[in-house]
PyMOL Python script that loads the backbone (N, CA, C, O; Angstrom):
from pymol import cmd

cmd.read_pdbstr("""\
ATOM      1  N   UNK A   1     -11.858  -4.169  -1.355  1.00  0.00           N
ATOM      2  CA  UNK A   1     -11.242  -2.881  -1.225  1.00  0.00           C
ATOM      3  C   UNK A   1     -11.885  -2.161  -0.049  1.00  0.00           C
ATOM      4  O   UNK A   1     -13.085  -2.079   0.214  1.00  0.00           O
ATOM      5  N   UNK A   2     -10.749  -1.609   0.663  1.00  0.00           N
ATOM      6  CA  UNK A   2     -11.635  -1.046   1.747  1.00  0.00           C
ATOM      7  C   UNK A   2     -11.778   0.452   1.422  1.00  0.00           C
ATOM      8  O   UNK A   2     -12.722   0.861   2.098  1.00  0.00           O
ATOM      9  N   UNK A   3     -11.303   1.367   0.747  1.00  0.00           N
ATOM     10  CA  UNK A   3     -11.704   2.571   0.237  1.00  0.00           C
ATOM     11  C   UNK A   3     -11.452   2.921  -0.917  1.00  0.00           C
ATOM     12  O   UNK A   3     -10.512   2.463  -1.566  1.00  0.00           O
ATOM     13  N   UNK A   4     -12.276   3.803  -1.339  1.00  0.00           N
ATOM     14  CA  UNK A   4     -12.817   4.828  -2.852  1.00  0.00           C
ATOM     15  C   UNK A   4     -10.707   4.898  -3.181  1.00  0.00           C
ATOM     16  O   UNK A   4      -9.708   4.426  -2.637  1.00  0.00           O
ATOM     17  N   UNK A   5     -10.906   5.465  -3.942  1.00  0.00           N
ATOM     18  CA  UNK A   5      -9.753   6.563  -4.591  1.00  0.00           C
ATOM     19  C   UNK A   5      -9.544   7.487  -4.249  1.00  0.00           C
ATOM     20  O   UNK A   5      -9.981   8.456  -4.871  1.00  0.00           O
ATOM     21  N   UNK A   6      -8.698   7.675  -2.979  1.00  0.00           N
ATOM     22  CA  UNK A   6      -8.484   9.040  -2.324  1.00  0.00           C
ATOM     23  C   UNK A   6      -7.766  10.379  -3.072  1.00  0.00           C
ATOM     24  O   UNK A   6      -7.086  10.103  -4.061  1.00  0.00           O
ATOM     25  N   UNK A   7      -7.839  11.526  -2.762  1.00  0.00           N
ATOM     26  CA  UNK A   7      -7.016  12.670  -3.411  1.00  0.00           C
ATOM     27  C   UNK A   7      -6.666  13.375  -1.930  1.00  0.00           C
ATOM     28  O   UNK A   7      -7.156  14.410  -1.479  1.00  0.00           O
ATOM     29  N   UNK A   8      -5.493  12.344  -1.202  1.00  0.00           N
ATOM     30  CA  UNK A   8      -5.009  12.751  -0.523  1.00  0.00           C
ATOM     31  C   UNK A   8      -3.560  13.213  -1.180  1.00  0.00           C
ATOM     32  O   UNK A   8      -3.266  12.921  -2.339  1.00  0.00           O
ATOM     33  N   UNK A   9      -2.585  14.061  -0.199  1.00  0.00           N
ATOM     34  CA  UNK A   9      -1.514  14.287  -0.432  1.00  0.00           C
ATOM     35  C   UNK A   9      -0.885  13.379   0.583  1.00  0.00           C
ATOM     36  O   UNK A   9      -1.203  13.107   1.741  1.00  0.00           O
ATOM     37  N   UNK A  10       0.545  12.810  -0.540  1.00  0.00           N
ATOM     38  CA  UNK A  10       1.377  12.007   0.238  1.00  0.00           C
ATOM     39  C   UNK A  10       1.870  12.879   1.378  1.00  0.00           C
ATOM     40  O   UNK A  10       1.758  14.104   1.431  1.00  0.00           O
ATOM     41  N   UNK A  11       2.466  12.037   2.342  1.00  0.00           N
ATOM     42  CA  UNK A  11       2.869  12.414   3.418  1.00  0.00           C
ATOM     43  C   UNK A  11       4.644  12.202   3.565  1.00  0.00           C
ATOM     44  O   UNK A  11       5.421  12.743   4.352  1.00  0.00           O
ATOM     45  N   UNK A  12       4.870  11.309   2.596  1.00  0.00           N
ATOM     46  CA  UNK A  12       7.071  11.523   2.417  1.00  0.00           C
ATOM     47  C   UNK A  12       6.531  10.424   0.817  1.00  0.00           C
ATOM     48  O   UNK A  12       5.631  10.000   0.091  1.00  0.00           O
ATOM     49  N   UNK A  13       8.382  10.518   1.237  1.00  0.00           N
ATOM     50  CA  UNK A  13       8.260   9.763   0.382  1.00  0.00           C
ATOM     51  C   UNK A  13       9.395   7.819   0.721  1.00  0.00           C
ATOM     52  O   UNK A  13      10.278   8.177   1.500  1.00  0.00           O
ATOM     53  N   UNK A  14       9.548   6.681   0.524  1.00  0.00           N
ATOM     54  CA  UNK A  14      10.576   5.923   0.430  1.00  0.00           C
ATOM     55  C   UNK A  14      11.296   5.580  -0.757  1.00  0.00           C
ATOM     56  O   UNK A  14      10.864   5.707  -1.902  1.00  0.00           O
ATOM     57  N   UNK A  15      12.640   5.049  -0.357  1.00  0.00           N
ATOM     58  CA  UNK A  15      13.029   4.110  -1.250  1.00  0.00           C
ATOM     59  C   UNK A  15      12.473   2.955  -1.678  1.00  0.00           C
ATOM     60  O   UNK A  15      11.587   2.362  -1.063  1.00  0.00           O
ATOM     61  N   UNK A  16      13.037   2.543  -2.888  1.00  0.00           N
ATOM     62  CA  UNK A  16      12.281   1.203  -3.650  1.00  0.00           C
ATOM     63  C   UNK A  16      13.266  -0.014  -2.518  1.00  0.00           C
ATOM     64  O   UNK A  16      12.993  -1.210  -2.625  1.00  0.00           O
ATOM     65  N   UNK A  17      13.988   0.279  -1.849  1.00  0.00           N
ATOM     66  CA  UNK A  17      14.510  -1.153  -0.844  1.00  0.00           C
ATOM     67  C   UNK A  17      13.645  -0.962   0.032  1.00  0.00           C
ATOM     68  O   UNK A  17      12.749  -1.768   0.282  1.00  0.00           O
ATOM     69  N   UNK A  18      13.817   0.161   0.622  1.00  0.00           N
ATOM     70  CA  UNK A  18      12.330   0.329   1.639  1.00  0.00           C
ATOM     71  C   UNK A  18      11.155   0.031   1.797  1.00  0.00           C
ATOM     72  O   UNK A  18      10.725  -0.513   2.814  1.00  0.00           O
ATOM     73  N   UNK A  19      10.295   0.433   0.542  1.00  0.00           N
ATOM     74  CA  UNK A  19       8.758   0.280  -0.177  1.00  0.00           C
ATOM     75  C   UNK A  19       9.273  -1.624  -0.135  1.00  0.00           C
ATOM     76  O   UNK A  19       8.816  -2.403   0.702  1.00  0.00           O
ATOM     77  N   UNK A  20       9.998  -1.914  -0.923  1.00  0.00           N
ATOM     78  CA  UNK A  20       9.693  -3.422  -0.927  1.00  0.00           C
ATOM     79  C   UNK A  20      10.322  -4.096   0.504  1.00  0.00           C
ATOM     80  O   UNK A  20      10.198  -5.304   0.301  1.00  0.00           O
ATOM     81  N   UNK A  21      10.848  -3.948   1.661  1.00  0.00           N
ATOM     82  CA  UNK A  21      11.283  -4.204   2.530  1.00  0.00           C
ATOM     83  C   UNK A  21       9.844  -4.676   3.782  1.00  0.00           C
ATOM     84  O   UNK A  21       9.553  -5.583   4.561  1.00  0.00           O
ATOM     85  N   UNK A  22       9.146  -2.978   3.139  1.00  0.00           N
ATOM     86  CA  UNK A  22       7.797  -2.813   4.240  1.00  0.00           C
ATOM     87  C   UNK A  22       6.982  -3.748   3.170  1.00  0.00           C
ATOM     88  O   UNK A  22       6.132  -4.349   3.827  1.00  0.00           O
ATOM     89  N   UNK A  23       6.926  -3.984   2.281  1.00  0.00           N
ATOM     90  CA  UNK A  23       5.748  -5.102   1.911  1.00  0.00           C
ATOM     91  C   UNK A  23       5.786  -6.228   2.211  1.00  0.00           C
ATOM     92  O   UNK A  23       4.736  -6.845   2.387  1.00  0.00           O
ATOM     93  N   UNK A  24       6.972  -6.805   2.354  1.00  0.00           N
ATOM     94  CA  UNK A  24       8.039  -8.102   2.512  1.00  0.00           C
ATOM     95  C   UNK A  24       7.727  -8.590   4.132  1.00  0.00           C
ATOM     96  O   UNK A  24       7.292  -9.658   4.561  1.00  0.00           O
ATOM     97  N   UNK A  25       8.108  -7.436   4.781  1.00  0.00           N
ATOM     98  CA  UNK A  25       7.252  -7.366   6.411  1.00  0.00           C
ATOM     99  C   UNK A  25       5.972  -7.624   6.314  1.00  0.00           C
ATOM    100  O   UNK A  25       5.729  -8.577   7.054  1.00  0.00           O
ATOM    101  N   UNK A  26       4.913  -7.212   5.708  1.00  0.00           N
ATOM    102  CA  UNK A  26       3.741  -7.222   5.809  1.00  0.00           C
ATOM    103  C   UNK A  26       2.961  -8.515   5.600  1.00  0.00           C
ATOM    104  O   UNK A  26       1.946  -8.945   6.148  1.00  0.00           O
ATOM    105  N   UNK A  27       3.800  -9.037   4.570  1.00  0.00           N
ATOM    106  CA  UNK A  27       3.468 -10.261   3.608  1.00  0.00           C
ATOM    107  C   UNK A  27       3.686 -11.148   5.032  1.00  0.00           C
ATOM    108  O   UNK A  27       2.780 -11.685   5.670  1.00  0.00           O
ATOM    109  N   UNK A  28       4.917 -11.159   5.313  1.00  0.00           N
ATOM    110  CA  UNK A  28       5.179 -12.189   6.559  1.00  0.00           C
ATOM    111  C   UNK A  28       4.626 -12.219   7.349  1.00  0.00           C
ATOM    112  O   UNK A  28       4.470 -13.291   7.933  1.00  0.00           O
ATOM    113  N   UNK A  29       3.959 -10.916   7.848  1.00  0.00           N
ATOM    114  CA  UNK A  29       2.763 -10.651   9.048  1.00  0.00           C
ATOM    115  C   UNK A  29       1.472 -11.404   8.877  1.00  0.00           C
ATOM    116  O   UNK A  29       1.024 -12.096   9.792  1.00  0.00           O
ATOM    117  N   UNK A  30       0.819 -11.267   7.620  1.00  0.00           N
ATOM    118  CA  UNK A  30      -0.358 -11.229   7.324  1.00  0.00           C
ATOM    119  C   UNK A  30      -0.464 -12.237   6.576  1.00  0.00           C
ATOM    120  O   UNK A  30       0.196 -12.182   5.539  1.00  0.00           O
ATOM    121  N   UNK A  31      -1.165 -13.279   6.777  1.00  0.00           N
ATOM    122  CA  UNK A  31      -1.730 -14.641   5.680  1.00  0.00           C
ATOM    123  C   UNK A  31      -2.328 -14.508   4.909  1.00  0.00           C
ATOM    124  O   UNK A  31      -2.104 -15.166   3.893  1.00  0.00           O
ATOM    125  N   UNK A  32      -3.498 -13.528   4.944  1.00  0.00           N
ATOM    126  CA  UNK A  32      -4.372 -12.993   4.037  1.00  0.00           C
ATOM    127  C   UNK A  32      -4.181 -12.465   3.223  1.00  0.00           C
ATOM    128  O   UNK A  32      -4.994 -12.509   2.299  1.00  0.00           O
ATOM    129  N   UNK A  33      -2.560 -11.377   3.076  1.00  0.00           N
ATOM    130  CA  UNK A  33      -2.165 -10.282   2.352  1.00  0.00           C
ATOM    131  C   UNK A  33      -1.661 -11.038   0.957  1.00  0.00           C
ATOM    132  O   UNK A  33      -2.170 -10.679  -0.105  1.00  0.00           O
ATOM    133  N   UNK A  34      -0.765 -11.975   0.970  1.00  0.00           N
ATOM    134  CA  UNK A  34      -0.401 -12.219  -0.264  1.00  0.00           C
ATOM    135  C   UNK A  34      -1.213 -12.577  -1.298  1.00  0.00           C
ATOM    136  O   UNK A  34      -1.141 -12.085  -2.424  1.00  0.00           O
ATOM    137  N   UNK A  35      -2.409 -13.883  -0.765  1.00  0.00           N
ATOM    138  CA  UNK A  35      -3.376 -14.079  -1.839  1.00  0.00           C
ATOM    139  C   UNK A  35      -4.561 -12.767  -2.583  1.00  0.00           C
ATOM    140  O   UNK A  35      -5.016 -12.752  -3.727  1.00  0.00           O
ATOM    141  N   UNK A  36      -4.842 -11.597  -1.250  1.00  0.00           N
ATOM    142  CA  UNK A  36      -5.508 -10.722  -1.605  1.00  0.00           C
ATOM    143  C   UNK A  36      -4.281  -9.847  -2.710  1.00  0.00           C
ATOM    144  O   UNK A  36      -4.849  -9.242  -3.619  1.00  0.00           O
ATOM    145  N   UNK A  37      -3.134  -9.759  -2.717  1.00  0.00           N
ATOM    146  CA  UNK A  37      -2.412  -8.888  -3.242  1.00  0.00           C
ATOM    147  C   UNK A  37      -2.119  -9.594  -5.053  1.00  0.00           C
ATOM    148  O   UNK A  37      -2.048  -8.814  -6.003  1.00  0.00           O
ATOM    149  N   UNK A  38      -2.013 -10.799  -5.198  1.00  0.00           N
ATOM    150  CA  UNK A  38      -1.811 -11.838  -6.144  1.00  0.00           C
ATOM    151  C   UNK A  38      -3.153 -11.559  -6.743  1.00  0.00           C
ATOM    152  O   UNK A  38      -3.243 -11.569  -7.971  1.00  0.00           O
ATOM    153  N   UNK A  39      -4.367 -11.275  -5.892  1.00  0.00           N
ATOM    154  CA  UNK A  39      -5.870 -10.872  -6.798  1.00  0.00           C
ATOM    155  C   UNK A  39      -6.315  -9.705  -7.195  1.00  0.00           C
ATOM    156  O   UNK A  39      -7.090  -9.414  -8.106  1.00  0.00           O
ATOM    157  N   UNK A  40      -5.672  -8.969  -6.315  1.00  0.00           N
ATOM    158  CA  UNK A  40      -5.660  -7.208  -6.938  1.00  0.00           C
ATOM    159  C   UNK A  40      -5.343  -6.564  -7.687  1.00  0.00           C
ATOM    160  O   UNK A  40      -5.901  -5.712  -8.378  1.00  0.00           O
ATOM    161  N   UNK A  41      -3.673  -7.208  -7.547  1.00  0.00           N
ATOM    162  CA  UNK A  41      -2.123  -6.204  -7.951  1.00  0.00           C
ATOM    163  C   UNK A  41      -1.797  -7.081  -9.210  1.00  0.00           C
ATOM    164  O   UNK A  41      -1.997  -8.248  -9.547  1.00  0.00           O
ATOM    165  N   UNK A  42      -1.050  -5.688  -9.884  1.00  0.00           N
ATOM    166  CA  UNK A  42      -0.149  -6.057 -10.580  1.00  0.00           C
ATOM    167  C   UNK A  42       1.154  -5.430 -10.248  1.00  0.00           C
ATOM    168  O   UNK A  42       1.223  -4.373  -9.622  1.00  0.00           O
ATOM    169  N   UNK A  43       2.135  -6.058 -10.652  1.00  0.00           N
ATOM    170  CA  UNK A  43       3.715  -5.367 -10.077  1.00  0.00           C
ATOM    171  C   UNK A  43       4.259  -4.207 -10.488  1.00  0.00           C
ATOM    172  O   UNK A  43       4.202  -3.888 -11.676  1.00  0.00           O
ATOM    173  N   UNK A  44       4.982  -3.263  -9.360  1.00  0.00           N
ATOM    174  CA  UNK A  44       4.905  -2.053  -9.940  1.00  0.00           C
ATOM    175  C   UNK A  44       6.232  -2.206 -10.614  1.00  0.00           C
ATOM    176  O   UNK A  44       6.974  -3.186 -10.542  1.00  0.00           O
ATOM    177  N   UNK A  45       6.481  -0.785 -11.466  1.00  0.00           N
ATOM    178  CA  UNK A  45       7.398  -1.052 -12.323  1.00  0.00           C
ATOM    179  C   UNK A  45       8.671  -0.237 -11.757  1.00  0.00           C
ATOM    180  O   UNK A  45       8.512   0.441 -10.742  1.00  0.00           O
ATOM    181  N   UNK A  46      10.044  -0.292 -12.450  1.00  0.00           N
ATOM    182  CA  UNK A  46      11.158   0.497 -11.963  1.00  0.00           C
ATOM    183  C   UNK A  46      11.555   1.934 -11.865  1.00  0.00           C
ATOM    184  O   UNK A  46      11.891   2.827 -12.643  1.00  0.00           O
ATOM    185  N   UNK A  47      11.286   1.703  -9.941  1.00  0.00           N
ATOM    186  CA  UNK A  47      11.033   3.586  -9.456  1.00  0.00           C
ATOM    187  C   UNK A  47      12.333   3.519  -8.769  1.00  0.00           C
ATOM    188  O   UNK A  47      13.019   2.525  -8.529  1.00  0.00           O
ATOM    189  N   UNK A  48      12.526   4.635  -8.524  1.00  0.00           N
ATOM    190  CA  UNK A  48      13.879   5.071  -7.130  1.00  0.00           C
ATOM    191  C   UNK A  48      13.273   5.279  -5.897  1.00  0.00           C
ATOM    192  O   UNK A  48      13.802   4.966  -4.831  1.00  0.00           O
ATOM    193  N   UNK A  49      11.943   5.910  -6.030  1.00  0.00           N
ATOM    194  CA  UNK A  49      10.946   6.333  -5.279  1.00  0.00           C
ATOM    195  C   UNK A  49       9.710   5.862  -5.176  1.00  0.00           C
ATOM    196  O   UNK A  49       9.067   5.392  -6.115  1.00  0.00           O
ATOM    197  N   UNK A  50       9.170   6.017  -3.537  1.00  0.00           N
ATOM    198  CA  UNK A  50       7.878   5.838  -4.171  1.00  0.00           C
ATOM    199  C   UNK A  50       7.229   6.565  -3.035  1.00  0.00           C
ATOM    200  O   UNK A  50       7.839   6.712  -1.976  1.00  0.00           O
ATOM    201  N   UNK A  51       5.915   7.064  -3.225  1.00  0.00           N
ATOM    202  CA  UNK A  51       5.112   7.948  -2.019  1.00  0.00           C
ATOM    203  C   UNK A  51       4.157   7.648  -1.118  1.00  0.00           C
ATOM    204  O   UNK A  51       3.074   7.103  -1.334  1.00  0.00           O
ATOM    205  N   UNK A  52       4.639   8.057  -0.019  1.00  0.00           N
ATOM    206  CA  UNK A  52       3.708   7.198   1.366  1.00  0.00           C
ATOM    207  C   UNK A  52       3.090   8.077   2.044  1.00  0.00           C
ATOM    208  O   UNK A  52       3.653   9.083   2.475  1.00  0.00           O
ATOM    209  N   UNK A  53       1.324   7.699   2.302  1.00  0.00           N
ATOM    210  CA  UNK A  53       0.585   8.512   2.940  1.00  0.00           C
ATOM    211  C   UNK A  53       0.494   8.078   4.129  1.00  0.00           C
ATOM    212  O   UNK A  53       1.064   7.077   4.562  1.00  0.00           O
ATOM    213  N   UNK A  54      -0.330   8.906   4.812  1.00  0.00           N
ATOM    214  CA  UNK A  54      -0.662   8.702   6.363  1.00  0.00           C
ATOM    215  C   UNK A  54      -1.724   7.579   6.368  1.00  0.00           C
ATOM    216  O   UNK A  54      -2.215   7.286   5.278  1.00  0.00           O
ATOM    217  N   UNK A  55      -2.073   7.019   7.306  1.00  0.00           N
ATOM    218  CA  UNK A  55      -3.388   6.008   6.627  1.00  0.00           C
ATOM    219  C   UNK A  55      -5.285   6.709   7.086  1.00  0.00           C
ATOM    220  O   UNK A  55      -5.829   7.033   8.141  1.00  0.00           O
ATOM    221  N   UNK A  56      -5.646   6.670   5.877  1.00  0.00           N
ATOM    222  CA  UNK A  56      -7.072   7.539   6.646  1.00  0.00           C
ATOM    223  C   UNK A  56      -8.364   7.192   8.138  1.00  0.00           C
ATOM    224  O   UNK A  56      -9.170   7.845   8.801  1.00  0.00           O
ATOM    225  N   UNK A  57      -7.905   5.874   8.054  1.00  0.00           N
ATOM    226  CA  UNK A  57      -8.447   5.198   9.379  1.00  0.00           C
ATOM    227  C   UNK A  57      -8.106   6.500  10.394  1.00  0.00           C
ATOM    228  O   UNK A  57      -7.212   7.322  10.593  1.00  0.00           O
ATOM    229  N   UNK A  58      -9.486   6.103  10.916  1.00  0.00           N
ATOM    230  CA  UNK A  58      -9.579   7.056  11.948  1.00  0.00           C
ATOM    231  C   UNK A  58      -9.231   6.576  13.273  1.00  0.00           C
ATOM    232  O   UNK A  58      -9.681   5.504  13.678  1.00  0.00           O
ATOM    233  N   UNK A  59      -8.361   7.391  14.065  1.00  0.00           N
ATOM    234  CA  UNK A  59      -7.157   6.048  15.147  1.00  0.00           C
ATOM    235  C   UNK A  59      -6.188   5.376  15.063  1.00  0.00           C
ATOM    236  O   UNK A  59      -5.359   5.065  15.919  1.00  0.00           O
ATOM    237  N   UNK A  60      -6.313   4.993  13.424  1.00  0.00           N
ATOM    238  CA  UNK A  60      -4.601   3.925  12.890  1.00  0.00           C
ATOM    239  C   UNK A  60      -3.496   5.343  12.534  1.00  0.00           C
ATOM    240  O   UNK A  60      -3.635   6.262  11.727  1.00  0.00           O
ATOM    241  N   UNK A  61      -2.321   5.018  13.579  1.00  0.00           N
ATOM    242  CA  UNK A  61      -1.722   5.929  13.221  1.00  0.00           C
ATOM    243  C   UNK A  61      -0.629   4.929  12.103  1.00  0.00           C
ATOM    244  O   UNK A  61       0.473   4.953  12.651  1.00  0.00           O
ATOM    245  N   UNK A  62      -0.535   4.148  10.878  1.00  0.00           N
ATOM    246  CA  UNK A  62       0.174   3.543  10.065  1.00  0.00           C
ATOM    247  C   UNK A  62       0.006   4.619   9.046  1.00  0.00           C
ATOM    248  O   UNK A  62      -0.846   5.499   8.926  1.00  0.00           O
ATOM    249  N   UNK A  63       1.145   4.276   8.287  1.00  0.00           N
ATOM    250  CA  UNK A  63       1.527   4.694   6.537  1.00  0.00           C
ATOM    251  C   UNK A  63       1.391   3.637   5.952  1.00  0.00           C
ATOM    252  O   UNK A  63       1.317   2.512   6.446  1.00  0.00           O
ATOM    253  N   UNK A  64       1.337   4.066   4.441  1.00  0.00           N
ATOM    254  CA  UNK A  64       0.440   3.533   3.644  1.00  0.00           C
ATOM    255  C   UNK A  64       1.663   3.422   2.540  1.00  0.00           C
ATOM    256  O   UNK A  64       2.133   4.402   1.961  1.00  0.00           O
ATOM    257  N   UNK A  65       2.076   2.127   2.358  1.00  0.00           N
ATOM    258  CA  UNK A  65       2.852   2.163   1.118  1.00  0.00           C
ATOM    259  C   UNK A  65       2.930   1.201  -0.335  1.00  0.00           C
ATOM    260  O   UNK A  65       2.416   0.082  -0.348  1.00  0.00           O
ATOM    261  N   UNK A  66       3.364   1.553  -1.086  1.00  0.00           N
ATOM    262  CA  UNK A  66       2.805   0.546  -2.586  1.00  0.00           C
ATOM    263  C   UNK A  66       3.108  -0.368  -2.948  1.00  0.00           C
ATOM    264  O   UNK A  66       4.280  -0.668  -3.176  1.00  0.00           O
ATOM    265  N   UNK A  67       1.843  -1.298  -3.158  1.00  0.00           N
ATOM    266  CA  UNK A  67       2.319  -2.406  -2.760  1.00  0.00           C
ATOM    267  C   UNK A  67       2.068  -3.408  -4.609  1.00  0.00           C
ATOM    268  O   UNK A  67       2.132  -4.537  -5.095  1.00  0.00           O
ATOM    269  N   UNK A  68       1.733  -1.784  -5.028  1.00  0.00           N
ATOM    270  CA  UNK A  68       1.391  -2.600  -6.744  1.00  0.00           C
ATOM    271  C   UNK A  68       0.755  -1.362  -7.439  1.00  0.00           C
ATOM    272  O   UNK A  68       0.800  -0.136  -7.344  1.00  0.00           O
ATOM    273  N   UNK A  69       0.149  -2.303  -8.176  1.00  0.00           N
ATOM    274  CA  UNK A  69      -1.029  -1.349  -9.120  1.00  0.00           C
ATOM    275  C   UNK A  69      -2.027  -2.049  -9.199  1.00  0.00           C
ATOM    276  O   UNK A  69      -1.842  -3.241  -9.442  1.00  0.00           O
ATOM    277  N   UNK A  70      -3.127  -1.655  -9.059  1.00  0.00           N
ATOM    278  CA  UNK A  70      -4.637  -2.012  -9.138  1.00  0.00           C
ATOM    279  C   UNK A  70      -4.908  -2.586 -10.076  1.00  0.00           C
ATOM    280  O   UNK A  70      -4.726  -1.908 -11.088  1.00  0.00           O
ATOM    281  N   UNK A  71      -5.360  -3.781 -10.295  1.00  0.00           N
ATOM    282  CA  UNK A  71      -5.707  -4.642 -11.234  1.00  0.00           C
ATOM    283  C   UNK A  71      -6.714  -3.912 -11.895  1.00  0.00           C
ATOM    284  O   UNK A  71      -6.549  -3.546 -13.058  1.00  0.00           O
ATOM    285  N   UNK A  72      -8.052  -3.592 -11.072  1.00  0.00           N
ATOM    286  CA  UNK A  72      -8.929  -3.228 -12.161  1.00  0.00           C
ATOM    287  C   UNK A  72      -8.925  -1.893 -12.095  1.00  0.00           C
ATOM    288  O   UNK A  72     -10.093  -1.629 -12.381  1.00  0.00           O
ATOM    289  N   UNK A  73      -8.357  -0.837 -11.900  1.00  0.00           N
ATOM    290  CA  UNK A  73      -8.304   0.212 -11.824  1.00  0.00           C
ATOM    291  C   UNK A  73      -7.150   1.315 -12.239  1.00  0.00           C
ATOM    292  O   UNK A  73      -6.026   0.873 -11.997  1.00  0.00           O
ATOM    293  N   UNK A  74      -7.150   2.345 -12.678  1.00  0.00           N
ATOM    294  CA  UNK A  74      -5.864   3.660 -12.560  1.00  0.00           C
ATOM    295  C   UNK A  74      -5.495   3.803 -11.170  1.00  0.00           C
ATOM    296  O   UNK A  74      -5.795   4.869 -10.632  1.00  0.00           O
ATOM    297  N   UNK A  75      -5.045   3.137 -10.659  1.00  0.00           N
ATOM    298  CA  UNK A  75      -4.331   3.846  -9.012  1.00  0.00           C
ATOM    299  C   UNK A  75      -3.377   2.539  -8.762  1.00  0.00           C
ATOM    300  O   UNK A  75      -3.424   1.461  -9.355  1.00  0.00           O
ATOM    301  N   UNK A  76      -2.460   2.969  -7.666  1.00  0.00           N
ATOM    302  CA  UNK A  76      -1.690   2.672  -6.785  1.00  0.00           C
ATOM    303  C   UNK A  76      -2.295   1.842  -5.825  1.00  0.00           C
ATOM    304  O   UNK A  76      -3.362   2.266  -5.381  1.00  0.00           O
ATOM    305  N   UNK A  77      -1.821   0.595  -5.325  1.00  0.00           N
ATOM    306  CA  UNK A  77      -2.486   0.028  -4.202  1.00  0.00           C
ATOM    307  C   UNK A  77      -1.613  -0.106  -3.593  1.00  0.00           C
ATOM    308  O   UNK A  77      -0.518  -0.590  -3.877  1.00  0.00           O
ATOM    309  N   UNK A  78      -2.232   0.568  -2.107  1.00  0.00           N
ATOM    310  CA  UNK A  78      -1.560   0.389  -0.893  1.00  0.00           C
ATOM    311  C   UNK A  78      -1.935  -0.063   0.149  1.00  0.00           C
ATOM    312  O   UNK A  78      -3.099   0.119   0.506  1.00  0.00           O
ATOM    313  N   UNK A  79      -0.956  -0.841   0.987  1.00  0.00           N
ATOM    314  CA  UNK A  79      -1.520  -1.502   2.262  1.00  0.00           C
ATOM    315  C   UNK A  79      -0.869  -0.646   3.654  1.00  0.00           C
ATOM    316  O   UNK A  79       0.307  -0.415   3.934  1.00  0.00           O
ATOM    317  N   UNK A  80      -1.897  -0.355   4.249  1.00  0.00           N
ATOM    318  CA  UNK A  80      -1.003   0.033   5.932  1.00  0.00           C
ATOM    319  C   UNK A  80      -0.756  -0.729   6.895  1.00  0.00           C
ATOM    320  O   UNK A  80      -1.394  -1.643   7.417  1.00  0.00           O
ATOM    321  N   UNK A  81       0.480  -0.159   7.137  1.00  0.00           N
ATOM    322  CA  UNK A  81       1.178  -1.448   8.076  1.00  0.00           C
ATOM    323  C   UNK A  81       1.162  -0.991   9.573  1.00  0.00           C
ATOM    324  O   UNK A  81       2.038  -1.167  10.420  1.00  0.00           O
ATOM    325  N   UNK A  82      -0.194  -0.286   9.708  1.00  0.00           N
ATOM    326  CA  UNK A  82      -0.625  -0.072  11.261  1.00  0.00           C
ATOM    327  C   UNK A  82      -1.776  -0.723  11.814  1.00  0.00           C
ATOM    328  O   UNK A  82      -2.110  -1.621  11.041  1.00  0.00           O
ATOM    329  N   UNK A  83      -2.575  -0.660  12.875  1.00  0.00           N
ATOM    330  CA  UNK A  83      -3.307  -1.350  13.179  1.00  0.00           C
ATOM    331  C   UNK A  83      -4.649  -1.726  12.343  1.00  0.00           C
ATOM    332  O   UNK A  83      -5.125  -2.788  12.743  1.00  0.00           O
ATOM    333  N   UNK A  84      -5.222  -1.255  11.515  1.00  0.00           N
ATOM    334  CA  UNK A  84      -6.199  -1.190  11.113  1.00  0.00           C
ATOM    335  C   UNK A  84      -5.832  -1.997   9.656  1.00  0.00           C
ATOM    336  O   UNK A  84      -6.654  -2.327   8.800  1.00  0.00           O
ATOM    337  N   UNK A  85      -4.419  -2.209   9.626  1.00  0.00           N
ATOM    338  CA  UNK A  85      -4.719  -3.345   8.342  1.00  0.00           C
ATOM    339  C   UNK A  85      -5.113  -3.176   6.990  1.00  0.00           C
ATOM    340  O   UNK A  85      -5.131  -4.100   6.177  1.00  0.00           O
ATOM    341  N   UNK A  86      -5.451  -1.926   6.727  1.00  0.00           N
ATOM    342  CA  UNK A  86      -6.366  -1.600   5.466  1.00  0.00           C
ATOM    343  C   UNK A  86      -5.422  -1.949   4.194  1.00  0.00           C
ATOM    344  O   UNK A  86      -4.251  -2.322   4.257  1.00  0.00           O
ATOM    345  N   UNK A  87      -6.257  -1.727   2.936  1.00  0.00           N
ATOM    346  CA  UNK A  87      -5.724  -1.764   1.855  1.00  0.00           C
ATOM    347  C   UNK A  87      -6.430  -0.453   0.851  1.00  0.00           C
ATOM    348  O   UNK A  87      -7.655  -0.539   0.767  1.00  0.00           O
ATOM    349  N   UNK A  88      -5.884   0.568   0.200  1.00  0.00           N
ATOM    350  CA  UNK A  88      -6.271   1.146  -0.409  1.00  0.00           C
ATOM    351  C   UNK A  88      -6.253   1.846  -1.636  1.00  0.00           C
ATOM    352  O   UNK A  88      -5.052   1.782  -1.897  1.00  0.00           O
ATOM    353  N   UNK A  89      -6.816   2.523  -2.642  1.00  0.00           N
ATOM    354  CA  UNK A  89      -6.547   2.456  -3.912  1.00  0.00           C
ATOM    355  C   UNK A  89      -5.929   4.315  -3.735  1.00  0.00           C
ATOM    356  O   UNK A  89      -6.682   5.176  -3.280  1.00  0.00           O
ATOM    357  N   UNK A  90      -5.222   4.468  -3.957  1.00  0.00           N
ATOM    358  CA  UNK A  90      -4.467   6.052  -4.640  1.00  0.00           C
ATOM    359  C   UNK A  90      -3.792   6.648  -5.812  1.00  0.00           C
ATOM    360  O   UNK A  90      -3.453   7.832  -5.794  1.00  0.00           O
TER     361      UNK A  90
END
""", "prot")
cmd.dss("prot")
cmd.show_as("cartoon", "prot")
cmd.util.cbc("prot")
cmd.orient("prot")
């Protein structure tokens, strides 16, 4: 995990074709992402919506969108799909 449990405020919000569209991209980008996401996540459940932050990296201008639920934790896990790559718990 690359950061704590933020108490940021989202920054919009997407659709659930969207939210899974940008993970779907990401997955294809990244080799690393699916097995880290298969060890983290569990699948999120049936939204219309879902809420996307800015990413806190300092310099990555990416959003941050959900890509599950935290295996061992109460939060949201999200990955940004800007330069810095991160993954984080919200």
């Amino acid at each position: 995990m690359t950061s704590n449990v933020s108490q940021n405020y989202p920054y919009s919000s997407e659709t659930e074709p969207a939210r899974a569209a940008a993970i779907e991209r990401l997955l294809r980008e990244r080799d690393s992402l699916g097995p880290k996401l298969a060890a983290e996540t569990t699948p999120t459940d049936a939204n219309d919506r879902w809420w996307v932050w800015k990413c806190p990296s300092k310099g990555c201008a990416g959003l941050l969108h959900v890509a599950g639920y935290a295996r061992d934790a109460h939060a949201l896990y999200v990955v940004c799909d800007g330069s810095c790559a991160g993954t984080y718990l919200r």
